[in-house]
C-alpha positions as semicolon CSV with decimal commas, in nm:
position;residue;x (nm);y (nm);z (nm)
1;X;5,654;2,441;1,287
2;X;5,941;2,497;1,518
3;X;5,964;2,822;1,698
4;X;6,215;3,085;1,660
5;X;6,445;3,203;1,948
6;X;6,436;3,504;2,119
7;X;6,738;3,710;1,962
8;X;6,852;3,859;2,359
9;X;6,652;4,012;2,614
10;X;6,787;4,358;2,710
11;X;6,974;4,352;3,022
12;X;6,690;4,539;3,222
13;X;6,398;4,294;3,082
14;X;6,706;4,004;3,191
15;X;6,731;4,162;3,569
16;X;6,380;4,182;3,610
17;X;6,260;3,818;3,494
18;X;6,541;3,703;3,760
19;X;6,369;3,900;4,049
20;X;6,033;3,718;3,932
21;X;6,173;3,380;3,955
22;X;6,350;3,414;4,266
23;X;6,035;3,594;4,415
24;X;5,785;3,358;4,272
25;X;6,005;3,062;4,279
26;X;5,876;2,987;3,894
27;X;6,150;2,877;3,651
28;X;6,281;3,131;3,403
29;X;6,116;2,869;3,140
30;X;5,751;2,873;3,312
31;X;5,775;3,264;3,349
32;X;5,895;3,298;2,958
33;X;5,619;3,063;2,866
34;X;5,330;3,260;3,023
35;X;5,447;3,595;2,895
36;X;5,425;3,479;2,556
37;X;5,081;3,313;2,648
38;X;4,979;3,594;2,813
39;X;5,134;3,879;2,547
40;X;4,933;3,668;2,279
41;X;4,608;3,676;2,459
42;X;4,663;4,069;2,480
43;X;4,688;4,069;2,108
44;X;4,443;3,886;1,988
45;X;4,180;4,088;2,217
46;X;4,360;4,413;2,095
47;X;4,339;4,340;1,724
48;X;3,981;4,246;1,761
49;X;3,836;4,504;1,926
50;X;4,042;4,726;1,636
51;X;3,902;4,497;1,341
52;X;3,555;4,570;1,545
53;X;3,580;4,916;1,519
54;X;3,699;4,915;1,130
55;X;3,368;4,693;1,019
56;X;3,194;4,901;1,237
57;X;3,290;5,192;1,074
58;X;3,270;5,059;0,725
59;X;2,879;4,977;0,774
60;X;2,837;5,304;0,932
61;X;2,972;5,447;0,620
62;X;2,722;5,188;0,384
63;X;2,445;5,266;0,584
64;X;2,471;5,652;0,542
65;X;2,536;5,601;0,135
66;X;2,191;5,370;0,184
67;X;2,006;5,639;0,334
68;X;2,155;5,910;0,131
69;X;2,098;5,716;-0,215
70;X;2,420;5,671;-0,346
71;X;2,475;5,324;-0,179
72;X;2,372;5,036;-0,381
C-alpha cells in the first residue's frame, strides 16, 4: 500500500522543521519520518489507554447489574 502525501505543511510548521534540520543537521526526510513514527506511537498509547478506560467502565457497569440482580 503506497502512502499518501502530505497535502502542504503550513508555513509556520515549514519554518520550524527548517530550524530543526539546520540545528540538528538531520535531513528534512529523517525529521518527517520520525514525526510520523513518533506521532503514531502517541496514538496508539492514547487510544489504548481510552479503549482501557471504556472496557473498564463497561465491566464496572456489568458488575454492578451482577450484584444488583438485573445482570445476567
Amino acid at each position: 500500500m503506497q502512502l499518501p502525501h502530505l497535502l502542504r505543511l503550513t508555513r509556520e510548521q515549514d519554518i520550524r522543521l527548517e530550524r530543526l534540520v539546520e540545528r540538528c543537521g538531520v535531513s528534512k526526510t529523517e525529521l518527517l519520518e520520525r514525526l510520523v513514527a513518533q506521532g503514531l506511537a502517541d496514538l496508539e498509547t492514547e487510544l489504548m489507554i481510552e479503549g482501557a478506560g471504556v472496557r473498564r467502565a463497561e465491566r464496572s457497569i456489568d458488575q454492578l447489574l451482577r450484584e444488583s440482580g438485573l445482570g445476567a
